[in-house]
C-alpha positions, 0 to 999 in steps of 0.5 A: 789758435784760430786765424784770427788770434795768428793774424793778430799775434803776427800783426802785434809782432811787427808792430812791436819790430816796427817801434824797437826799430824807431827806438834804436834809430832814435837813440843811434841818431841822439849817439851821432849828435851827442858826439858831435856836439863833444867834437864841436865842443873840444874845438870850438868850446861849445856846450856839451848837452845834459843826458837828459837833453840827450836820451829825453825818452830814457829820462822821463821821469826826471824831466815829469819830476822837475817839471811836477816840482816847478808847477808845484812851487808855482802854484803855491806862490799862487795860493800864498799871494792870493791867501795874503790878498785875502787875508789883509782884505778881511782884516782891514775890513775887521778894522774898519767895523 
């Protein structure tokens, strides 16, 4: 290996180091929250957060998924008032021929 190629395989090391440590803090401090929320929740009858709103970066995916399905739903809705608006222009055009 050259100096180069150990200079970058050490740098890429302390990077990867670097964002598992922020990782693990971000997931320490979600735990931390989490749990208080239950105490909050036991005592004072809160509302006990969803997983997802907890560990976000875990479950991404579902969170794309059913956002991928809202703007789905609306854009069909869209399509459809905008298809039925043009559908009953040419036909009271066609009845007016």
């Amino acid at each position: 290996m050259t100096l180069g190629e150990i200079t970058r395989f050490i740098k890429g090391y302390i990077h990867r180091e670097e964002r598992e440590a922020r990782f693990r803090a971000s997931m320490d401090y979600a735990l931390a929250t989490t749990i208080c929320s239950g105490i909050s929740s036991i005592f004072g009858g809160g509302h006990m957060p969803e997983i997802h709103e907890v560990y976000p970066s875990l479950f991404e995916e579902k969170n794309k998924t059913s956002q991928s399905v809202a703007n789905f739903i609306n854009f069909a809705n869209d399509f459809n008032r905008r298809f039925k608006g043009k559908k009953n222009d040419s036909r009271t055009t066609e009845s007016n021929n």
